[in-house]
N, C-alpha and C positions, 0 to 999 in steps of 0.2 A: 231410536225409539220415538216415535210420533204420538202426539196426542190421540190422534185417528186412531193408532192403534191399541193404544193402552185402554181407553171407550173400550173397544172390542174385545179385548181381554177382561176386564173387568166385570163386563155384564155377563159373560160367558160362565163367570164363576157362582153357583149353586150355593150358600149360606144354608147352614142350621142354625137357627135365634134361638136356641134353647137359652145360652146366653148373650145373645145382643140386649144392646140398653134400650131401655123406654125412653130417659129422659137426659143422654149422654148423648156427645156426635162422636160417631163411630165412623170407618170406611162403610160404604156399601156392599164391597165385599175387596180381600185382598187385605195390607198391613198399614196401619197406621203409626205415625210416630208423634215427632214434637209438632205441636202448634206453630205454625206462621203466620205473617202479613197479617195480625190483628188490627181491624181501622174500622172507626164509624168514615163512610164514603158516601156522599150521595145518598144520604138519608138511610143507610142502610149498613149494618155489619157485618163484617166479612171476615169467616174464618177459612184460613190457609192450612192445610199440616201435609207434613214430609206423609206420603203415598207411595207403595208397592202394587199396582194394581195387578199386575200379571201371576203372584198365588200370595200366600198370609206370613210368608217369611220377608225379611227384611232385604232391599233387592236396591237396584239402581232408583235414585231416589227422583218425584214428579212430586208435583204439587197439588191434592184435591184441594175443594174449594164447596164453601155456603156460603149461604146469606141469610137476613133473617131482619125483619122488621123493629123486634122489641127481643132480640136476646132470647127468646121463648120458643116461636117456631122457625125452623129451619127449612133452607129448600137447598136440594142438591142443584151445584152447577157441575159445567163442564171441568175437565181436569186441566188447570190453569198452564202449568208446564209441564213437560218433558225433555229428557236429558236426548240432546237430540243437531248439539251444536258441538264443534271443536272444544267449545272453551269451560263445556260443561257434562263432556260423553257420558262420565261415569257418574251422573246424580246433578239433582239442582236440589243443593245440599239447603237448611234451614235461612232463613233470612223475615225481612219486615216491612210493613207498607207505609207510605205516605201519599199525601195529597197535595201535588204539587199543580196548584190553580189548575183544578179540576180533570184533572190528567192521574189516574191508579199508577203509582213505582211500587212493582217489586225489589226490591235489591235483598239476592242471596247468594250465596257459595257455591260457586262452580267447582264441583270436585271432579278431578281424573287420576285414576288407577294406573298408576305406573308401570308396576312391578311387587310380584311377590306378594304375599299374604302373612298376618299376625304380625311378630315381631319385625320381620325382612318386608315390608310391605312398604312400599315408596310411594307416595302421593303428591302432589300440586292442586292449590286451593286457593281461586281466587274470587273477590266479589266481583258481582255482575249486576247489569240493569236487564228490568223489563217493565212495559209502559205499556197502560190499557187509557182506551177511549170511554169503553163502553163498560168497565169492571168487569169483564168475563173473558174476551179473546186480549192476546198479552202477544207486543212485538221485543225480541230479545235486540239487547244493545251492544251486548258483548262486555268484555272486563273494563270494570272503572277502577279495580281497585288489585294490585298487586304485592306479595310479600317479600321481605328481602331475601338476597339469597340463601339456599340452605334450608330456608322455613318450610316446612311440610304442614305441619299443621295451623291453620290462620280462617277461622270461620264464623258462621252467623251472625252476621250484621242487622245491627238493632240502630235506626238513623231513625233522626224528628227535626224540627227547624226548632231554631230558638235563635233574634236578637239576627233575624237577618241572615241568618248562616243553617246551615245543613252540618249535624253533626252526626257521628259515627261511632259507635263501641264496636268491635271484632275480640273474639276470644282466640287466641296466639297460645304456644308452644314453642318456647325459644329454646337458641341452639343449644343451652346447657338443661332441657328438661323441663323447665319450670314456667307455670304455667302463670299467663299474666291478660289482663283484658288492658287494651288497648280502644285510645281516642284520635280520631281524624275528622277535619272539618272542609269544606267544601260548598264555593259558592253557588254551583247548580247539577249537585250531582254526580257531576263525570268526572271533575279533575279533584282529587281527595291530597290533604297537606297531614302530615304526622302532629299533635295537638303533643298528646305526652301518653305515658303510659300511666292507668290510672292506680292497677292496684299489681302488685307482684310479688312470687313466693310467700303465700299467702299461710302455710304450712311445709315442711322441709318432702313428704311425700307427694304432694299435689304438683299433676304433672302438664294438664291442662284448665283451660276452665270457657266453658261453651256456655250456649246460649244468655250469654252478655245483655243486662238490659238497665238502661240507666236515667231515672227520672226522677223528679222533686216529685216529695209528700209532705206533707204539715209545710214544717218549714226547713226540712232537711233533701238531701239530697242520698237516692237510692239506689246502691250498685246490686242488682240482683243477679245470678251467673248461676253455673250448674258444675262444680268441682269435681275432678276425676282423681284421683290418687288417695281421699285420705285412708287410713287406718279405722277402724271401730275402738271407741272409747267408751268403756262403760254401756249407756244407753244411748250414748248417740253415735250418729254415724252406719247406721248399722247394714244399710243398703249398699250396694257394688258402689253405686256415686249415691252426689247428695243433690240438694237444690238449697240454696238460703241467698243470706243479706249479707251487705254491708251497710251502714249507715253511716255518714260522713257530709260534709259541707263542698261546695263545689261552687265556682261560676267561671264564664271563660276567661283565657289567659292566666289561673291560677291553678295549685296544685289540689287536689281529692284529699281533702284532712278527715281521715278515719276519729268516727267520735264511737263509733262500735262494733268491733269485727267480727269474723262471719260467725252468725247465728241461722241453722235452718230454718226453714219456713215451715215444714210438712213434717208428721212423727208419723208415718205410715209406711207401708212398703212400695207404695208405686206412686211415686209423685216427682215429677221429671220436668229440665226444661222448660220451667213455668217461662211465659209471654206476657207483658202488661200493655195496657191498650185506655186509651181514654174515651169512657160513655160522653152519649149526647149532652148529657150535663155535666160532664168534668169531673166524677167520680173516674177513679184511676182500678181498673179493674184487671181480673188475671184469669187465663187459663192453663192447666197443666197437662203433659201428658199422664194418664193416670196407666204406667206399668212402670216397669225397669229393664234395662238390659237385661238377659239372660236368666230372667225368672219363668218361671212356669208359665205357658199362654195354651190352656187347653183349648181356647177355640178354633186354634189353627188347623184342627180337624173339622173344622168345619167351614174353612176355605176364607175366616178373616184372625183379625188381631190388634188389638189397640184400640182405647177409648181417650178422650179427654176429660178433667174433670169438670163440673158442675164451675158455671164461670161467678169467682168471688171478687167483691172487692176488699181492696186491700187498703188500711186504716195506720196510723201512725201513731202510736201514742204517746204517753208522759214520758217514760221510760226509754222512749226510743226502740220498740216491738214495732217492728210491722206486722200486723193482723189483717186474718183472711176472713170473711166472713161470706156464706150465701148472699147472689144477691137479690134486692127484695123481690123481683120481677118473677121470680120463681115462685112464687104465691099462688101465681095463675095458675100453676099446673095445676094446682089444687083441685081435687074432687069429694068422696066419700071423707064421711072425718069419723073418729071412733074418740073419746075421750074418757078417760075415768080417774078418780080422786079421792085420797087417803087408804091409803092401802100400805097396811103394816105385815112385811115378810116375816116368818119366824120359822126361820132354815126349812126352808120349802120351795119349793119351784109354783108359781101360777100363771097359767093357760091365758093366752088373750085368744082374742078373734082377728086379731090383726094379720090381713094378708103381707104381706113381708115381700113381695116379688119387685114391686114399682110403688115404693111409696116413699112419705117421710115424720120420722119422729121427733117431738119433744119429749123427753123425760125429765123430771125435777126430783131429785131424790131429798132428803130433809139429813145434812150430816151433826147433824146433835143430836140426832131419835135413833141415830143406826149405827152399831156397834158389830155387826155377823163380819167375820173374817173376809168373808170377798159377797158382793152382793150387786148386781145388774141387772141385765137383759142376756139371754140369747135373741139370735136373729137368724133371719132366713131358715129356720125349723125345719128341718123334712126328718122323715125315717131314719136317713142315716147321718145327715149331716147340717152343722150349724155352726152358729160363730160367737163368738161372747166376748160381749165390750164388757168391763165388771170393774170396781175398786175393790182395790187390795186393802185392807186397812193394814196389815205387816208392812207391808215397804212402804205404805203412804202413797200409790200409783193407781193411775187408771190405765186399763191395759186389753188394749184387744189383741186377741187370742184367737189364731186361724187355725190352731192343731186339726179342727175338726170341721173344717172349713168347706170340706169337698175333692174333687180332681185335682191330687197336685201340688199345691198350695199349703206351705205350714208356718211353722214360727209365729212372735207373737212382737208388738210394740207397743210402746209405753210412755205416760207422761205423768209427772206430778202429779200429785191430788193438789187442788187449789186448797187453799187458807178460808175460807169461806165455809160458811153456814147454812148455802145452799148448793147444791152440783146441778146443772143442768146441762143434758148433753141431747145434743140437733142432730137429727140423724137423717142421713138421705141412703136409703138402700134400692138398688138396681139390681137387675136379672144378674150381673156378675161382679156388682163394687159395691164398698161405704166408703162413705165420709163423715166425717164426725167432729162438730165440732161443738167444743167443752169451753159453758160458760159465754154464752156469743161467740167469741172468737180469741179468745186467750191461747187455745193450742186446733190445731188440727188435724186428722190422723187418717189418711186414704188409705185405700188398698182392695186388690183382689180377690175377689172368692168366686169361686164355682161350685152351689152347692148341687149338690145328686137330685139329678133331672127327678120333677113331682109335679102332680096337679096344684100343688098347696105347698106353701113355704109360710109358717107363723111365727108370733113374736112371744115368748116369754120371758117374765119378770122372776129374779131367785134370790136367795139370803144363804148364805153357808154358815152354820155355829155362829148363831145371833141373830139379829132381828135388822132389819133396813125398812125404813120408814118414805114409801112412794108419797108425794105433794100433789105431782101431777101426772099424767099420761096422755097426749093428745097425738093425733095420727091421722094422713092424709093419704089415700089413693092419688097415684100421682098420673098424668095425663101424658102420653107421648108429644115429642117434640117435633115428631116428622107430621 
């Protein structure tokens, strides 16, 4: 499979945007997965993600590729790889960029398809180099990195320098099940040394743990990874995998001292595989895949699939939370604004003018003036279908609710109600996602909807048995990113 050709395939394939994003990067047409090779390069950012170009299902895996000046607009390049060597036939599986005195490395996972499918499915998976001059056309180096024997599963490599040295996290599947991310260090790249393993059997069902990424914040050190095996507990956990943290102290030649184990990052249903990448100014930023395995993707009738999320940074606090937050750069999108102020529900539903398709909201609700059973927003409004972020005041939760969501897509998830005297919840809604985040960046909650294709999708405010007391309401028309 040739670059040349996947180009040709891809442009071949016809899109309906009923649900394409405005203000999310998407494929062009064909499937999208995790984010790769995040890197400011050359004055410019560049995002990488696992590609299916030849139809909207998940397939032998290439690498698309943008770039983009200020995080804001994007420009499509060429498709960086294709699985297209020995040592990578079946996929050039997720991996990460650096800037090696002015020289673009890719290093990702060479995967090949052995034998067999599902449980009987035998694999080999090793890292691999590939090196651009120009950040667009990419020469493969072949494997720098292999697993011992036995290991099948050994993938996406997240490398940065630090202290003179090239280090290495890979998320591993060892012989007995259990799934561990693993550290190697290396003086240029090619020849990689075993450092130690950082974190393992992390939970007695967790069988894997992908997309490994590991970097200081405040003044701690952050293992973030993507766990495969747990169980659903309560309200957490509730997705097929998860995406979260470790927190813990680290420097080389000593061991990863856990000061707090894994906590999620995302309360939504499609948040995957997050990537952490360092801005021009050293704010430590993230993007995710925003679906899941084997959830509903009605776009795939329409010849794509997969978005990523809105790119946040990510904050460390007293507590030891890593917090995700918009970031400010996204201001710009900004267009039309609608604003409105004091406004007391008493179990009623009220009408805004708020287009709902590509925008973004603040809401401030006042929780000492509001006592109504459950009292929010619907969103994305049409005739037959919408979605409702709302507090519960019985459970003490905030909770969006996709019963009614559209094509496909149900179930509902959930967070705290904070302690606080104020609630303010940041909403970014797109042709087919929200995000949500409650209170700046104390929790945040993604996920997919597709509501029933309309000229018009609007925003309403509600109260159920009692009264909720609005502070504020402000609202932006948001701008496309292509």
């Amino acid at each position: 499979m040739s670059i040349e050709k996947a180009e040709q395939a891809v442009a071949k394939l016809e899109i309906d945007k009923k649900y394409y994003p405005n203000f999310h990067i998407a494929p062009v047409a064909g499937w999208m997965n995790d984010p790769n090779g995040l890197i400011y390069f050359n004055g410019q950012y560049h995002v990488f993600f696992q590609h299916h170009p030849y139809d909207a299902n998940w397939g032998p895996m290439h690498w698309g590729h943008l770039v983009s000046d200020d995080l804001i607009s994007w420009r499509r390049l060429p498709i960086a790889l294709a699985p297209d060597q020995e040592f990578d036939r079946s996929g050039c599986f997720s991996g990460s960029a650096v800037d090696n005195s002015g020289e673009l490395c890719l290093i990702y996972t060479g995967h090949i398809h052995l034998s067999g499918e599902g449980p009987t499915e035998k694999i080999y998976q090793t890292q691999c180099l590939a090196t651009s001059k120009d950040g667009i056309h990419f020469e493969k180096h072949g494997t720098i990195l292999a697993p011992e024997e036995g290991i099948m599963h050994f993938r996406d490599p997240k490398v940065w320098q630090q202290d003179g040295r090239w280090w290495m996290v890979v998320g591993k599947r060892d012989l007995d099940d259990v799934g561990q991310v693993v550290l190697y260090s290396s003086e240029d790249l090619k020849k990689w040394q075993l450092e130690q393993v950082l974190v393992s059997d992390i939970d007695p069902d967790v069988y894997m743990l992908e997309c490994p990424d590991f970097f200081p914040l405040g003044d701690k050190w952050i293992l973030m990874f993507s766990p495969q095996g747990y169980k659903a507990k309560e309200y957490q956990y509730r997705n097929l995998f998860q995406s979260g943290y470790i927190v813990g102290e680290w420097q080389p030649g000593r061991p990863f001292t856990i000061i707090k184990p894994f906590q999620e990052m995302d309360f939504g249903h499609d948040f995957y595989a997050p990537q952490s990448f360092l801005a021009k100014d050293g704010r430590r930023l993230v993007f995710g895949w925003m679906d899941m395995w084997q959830s509903i993707m009605p776009s795939k009738a329409d010849n794509w699939a997969g978005s990523l999320t809105i790119p946040r940074e990510l904050i460390l606090d007293a507590d030891n939370n890593v917090r995700n937050r918009p970031i400010k750069e996204l201001e710009a999108l900004r267009s039309e604004q609608f604003s409105l102020s004091n406004l007391t529900l008493n179990s009623e539903v009220v009408k805004t003018d708020i287009d709902a398709v590509s925008c973004e909201l603040k809401v401030e609700f006042d929780l000492t003036a509001s006592d109504a059973e459950r009292f929010g927003l619907e969103l994305a409004v049409t005739k037959e279908s919408k979605t409702l972020l709302y507090v519960d005041l019985q459970s003490n939760r905030i909770v969006l609710d996709r019963s009614l969501s559209g094509e496909g897509v149900r179930g509902y998830r959930s967070v705290p109600l904070p302690k606080t005297e104020t609630l303010t919840l940041h909403i970014f809604l797109d042709s087919s996602s929200i995000e949500v985040f409650i209170n700046e960046d104390l929790y945040s909650i993604s996920s997919r909807i597709y509501p029933t294709p309309s000229t018009e999708r609007k925003v309403n405010l509600f109260a159920e048995n009692g009264t909720a007391k609005v502070v504020a309401v402000d609202s932006w028309q948001l701008k496309s990113i292509y």
